[in-house]
PASEBA-1860 file (N, C-alpha, C; in nm, 3 decimals):
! residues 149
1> XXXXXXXX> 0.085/-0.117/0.000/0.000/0.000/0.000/0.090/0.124/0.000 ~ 0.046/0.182/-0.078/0.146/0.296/-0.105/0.130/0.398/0.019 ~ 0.222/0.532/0.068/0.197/0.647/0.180/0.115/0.706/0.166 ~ 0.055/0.715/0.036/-0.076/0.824/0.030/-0.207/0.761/0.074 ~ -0.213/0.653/0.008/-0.323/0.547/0.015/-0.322/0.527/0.162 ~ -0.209/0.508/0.233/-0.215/0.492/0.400/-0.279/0.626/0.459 ~ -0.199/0.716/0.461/-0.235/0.872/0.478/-0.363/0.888/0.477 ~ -0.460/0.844/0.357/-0.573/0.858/0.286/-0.680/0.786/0.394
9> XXXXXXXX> -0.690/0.675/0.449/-0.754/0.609/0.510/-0.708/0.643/0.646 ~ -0.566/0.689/0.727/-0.569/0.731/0.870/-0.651/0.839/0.823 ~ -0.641/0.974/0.749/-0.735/1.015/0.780/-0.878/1.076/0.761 ~ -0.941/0.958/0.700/-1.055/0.906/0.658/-1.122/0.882/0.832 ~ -1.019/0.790/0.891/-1.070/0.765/1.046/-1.084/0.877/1.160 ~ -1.035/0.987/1.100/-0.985/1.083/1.277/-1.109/1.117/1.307 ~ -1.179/1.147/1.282/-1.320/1.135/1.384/-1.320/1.077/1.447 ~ -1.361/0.958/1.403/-1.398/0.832/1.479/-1.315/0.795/1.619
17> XXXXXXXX> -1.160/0.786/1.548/-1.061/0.728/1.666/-1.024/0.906/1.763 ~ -1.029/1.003/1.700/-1.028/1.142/1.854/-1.159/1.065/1.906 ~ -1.265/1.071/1.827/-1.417/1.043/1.947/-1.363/0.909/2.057 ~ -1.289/0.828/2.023/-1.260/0.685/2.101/-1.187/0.784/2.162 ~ -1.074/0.821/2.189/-0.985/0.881/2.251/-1.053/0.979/2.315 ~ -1.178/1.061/2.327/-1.263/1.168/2.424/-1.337/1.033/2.501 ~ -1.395/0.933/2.447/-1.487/0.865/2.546/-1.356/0.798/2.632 ~ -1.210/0.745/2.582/-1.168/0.685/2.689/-1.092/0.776/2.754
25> XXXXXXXX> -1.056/0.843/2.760/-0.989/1.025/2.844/-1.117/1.068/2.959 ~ -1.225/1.037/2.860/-1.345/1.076/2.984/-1.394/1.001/3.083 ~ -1.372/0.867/3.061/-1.413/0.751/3.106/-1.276/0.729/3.267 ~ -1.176/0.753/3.179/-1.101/0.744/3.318/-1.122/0.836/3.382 ~ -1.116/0.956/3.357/-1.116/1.079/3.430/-1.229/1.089/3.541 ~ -1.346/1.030/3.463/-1.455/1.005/3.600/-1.416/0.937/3.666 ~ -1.388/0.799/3.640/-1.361/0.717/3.744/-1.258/0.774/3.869 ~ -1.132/0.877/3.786/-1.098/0.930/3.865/-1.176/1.000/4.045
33> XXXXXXXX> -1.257/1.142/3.951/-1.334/1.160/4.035/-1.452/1.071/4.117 ~ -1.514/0.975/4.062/-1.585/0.895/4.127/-1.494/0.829/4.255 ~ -1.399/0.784/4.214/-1.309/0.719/4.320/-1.270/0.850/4.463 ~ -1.268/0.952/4.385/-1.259/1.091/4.510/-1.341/1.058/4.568 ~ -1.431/1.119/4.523/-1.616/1.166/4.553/-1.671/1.076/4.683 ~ -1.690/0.962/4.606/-1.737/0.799/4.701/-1.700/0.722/4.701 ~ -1.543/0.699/4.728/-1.456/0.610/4.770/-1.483/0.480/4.691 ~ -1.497/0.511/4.573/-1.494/0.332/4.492/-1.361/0.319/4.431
41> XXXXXXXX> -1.369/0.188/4.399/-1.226/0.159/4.322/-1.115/0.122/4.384 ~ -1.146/0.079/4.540/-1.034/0.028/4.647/-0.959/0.197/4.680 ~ -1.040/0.302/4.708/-1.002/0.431/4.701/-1.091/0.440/4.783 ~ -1.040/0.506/4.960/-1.131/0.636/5.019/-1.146/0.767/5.005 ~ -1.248/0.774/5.040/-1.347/0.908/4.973/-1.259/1.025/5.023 ~ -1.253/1.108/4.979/-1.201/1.233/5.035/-1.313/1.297/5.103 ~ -1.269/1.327/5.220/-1.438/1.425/5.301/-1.421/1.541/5.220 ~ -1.606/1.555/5.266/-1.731/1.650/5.185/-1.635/1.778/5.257
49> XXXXXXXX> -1.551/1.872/5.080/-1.510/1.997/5.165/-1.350/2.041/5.205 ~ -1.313/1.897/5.186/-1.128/1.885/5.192/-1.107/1.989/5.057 ~ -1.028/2.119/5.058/-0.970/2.129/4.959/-0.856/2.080/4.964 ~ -0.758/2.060/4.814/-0.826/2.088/4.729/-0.895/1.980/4.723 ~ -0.845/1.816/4.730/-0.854/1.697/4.683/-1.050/1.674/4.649 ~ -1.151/1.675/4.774/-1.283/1.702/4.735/-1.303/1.745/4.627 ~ -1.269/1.878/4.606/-1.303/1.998/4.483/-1.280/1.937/4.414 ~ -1.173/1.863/4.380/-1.123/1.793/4.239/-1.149/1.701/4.181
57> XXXXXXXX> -1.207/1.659/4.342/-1.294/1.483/4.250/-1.411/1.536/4.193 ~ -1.497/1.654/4.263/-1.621/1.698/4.207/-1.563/1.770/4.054 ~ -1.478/1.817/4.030/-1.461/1.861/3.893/-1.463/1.775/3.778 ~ -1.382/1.647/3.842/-1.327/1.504/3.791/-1.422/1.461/3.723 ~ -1.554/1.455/3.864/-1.617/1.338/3.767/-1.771/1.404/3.758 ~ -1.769/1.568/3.748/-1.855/1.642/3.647/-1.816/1.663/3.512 ~ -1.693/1.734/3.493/-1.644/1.753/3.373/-1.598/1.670/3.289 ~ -1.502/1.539/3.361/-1.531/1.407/3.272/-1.631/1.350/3.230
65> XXXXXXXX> -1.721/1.333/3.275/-1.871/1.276/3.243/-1.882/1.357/3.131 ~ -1.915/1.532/3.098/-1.935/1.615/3.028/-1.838/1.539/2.884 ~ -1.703/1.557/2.887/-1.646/1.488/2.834/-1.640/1.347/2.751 ~ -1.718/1.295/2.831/-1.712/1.135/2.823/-1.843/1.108/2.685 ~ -1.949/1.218/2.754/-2.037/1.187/2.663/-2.056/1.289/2.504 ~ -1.954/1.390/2.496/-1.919/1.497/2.450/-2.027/1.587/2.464 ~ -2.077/1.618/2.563/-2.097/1.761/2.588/-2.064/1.853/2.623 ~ -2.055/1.995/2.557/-1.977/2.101/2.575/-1.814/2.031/2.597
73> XXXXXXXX> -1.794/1.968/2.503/-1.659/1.900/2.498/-1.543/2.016/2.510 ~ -1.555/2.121/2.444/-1.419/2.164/2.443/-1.403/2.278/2.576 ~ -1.463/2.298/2.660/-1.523/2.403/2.724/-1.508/2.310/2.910 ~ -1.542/2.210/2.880/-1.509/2.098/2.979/-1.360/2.008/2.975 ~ -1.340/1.956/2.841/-1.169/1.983/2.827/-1.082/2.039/2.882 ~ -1.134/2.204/2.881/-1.053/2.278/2.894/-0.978/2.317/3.064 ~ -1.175/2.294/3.126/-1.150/2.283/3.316/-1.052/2.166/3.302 ~ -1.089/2.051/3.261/-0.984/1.961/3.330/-0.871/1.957/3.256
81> XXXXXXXX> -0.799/2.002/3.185/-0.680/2.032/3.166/-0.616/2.161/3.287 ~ -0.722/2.214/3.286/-0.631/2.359/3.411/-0.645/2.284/3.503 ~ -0.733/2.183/3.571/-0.712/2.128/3.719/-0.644/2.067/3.715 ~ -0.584/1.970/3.593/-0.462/1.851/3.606/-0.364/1.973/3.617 ~ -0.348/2.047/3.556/-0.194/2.151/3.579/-0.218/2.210/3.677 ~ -0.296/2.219/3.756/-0.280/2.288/3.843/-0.265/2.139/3.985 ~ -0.284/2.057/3.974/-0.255/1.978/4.040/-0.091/1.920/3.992 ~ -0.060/1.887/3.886/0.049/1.864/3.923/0.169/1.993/3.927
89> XXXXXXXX> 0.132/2.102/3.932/0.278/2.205/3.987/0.210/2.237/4.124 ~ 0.093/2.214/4.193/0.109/2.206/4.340/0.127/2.109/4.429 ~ 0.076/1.975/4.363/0.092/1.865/4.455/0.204/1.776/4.432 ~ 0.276/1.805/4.265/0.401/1.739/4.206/0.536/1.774/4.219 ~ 0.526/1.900/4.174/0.651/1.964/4.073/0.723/1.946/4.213 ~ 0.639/1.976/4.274/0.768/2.000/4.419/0.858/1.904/4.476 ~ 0.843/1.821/4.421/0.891/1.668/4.497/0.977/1.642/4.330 ~ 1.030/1.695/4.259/1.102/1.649/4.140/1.029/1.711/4.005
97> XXXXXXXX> 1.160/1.790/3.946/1.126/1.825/3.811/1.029/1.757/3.740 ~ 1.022/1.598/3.717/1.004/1.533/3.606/0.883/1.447/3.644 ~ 0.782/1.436/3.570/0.681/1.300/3.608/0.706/1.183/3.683 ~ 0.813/1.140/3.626/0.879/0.977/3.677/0.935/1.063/3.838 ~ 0.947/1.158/3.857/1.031/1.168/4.003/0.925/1.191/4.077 ~ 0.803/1.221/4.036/0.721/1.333/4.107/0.636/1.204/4.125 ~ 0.593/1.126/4.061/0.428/1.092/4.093/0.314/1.173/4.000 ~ 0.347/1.237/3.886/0.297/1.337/3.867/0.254/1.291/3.708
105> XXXXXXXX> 0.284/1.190/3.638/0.230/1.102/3.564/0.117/1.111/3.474 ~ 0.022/1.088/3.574/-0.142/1.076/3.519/-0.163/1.210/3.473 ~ -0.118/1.322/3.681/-0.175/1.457/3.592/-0.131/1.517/3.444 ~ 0.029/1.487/3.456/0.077/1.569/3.309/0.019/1.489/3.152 ~ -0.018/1.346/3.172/-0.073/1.306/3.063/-0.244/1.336/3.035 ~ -0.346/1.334/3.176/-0.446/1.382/3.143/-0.440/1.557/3.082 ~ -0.325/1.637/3.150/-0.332/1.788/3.099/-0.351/1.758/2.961 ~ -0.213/1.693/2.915/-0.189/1.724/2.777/-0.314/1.645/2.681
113> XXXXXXXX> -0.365/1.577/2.738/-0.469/1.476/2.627/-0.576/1.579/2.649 ~ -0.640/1.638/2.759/-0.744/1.705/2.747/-0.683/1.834/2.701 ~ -0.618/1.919/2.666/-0.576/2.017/2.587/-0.581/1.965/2.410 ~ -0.545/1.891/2.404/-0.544/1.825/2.253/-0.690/1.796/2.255 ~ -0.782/1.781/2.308/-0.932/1.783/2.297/-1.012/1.972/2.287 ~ -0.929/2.008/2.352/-0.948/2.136/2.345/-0.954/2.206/2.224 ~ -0.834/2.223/2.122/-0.815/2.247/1.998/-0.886/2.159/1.918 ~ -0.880/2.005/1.880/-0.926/1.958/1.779/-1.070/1.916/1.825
121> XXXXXXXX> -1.138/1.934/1.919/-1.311/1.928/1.947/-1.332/1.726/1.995 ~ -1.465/1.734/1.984/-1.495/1.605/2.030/-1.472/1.503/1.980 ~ -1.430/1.492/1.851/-1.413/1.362/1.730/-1.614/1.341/1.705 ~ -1.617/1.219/1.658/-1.702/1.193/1.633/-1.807/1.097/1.727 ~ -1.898/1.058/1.759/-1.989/0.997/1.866/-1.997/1.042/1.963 ~ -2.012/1.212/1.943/-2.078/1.280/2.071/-2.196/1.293/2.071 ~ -2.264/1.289/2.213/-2.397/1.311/2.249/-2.451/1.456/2.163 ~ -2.425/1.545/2.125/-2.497/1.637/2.012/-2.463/1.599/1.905
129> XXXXXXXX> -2.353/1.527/1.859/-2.321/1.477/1.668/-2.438/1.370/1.698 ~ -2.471/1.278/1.773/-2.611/1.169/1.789/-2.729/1.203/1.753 ~ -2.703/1.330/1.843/-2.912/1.396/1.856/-2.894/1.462/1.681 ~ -2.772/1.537/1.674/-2.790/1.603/1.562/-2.810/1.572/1.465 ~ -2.757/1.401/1.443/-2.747/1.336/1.347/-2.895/1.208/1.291 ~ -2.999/1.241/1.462/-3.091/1.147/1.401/-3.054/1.020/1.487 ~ -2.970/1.019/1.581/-2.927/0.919/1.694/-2.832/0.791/1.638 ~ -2.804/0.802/1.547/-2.747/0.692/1.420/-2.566/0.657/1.488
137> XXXXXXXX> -2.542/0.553/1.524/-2.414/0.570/1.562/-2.299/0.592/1.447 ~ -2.371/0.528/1.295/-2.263/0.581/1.173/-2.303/0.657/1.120 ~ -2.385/0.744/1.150/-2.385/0.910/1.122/-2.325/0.950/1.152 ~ -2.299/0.939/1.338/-2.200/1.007/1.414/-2.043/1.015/1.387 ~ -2.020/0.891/1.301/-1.897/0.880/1.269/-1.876/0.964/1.155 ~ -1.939/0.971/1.110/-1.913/1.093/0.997/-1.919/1.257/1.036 ~ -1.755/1.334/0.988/-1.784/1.473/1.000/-1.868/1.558/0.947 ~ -1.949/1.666/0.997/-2.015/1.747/0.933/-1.893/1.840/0.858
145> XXXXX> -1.957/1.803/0.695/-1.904/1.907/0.629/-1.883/2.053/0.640 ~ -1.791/2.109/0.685/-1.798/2.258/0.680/-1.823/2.317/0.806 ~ -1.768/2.277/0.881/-1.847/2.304/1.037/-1.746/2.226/1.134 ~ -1.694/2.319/1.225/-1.553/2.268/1.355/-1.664/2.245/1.473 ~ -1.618/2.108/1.494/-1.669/2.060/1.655/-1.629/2.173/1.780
END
């Protein structure tokens, strides 16, 4: 198969696989916060009110959910990209420059994945490309012509 012909079909798919990549970015990210919130996941709860850790599970697993199902995707992206950075240069950076020294890992990879959701929008199989589309899951996979998520 020739580079173009490859080229041609990756991106034929980027809808589809950013939309996989927003539902599984969102999917952890709640669980994140769910695991704050009400202690699931072999995780206790942070008490009702601890800042920051509380606050963050409630952001976690509002704005992931938002995320998860693409609503107001880029706008909810965007909170949880500032709470992962802002969690890891207060609760990380300090303990070592670098991810691997810090513990700081998850936050710097959720920043950067939900910022890259930020700019390029929801992909495809969001909860408004669904409704908009007539509820069709291979509608959803298809971009609207002429028109940025």
């Amino acid at each position: 198969m020739s580079t173009a012909r490859l080229n041609d079909r990756l991106t034929r798919h980027q809808p589809l696989v950013l939309g996989l990549f927003r539902i599984v970015l969102g999917l952890l990210f709640t669980s994140e916060g769910a695991a704050t919130v009400f202690g699931l996941l072999d995780r206790r709860a942070s008490p009702a009110g601890d800042w920051p850790f509380w606050y963050a599970g409630v952001i976690e697993l509002v704005a992931g959910s938002l995320v998860l199902v693409g609503a107001v995707p880029r706008g909810a992206a965007f909170l949880c990209s500032g709470i992962m950075a802002f969690a890891y240069f207060t609760e990380h950076q300090r303990d070592g420059l670098f991810p691997l020294q810090n513990g700081g890992l998850s936050p710097a990879l959720f920043c950067w994945g939900f910022l890259l959701l930020v700019f390029f929008g929801p992909g495809a199989l969001s909860l408004p490309g669904l409704i908009r589309r007539g509820g069709t899951a291979a509608g959803a996979a298809r971009p609207v012509a002429g028109r940025a998520s």
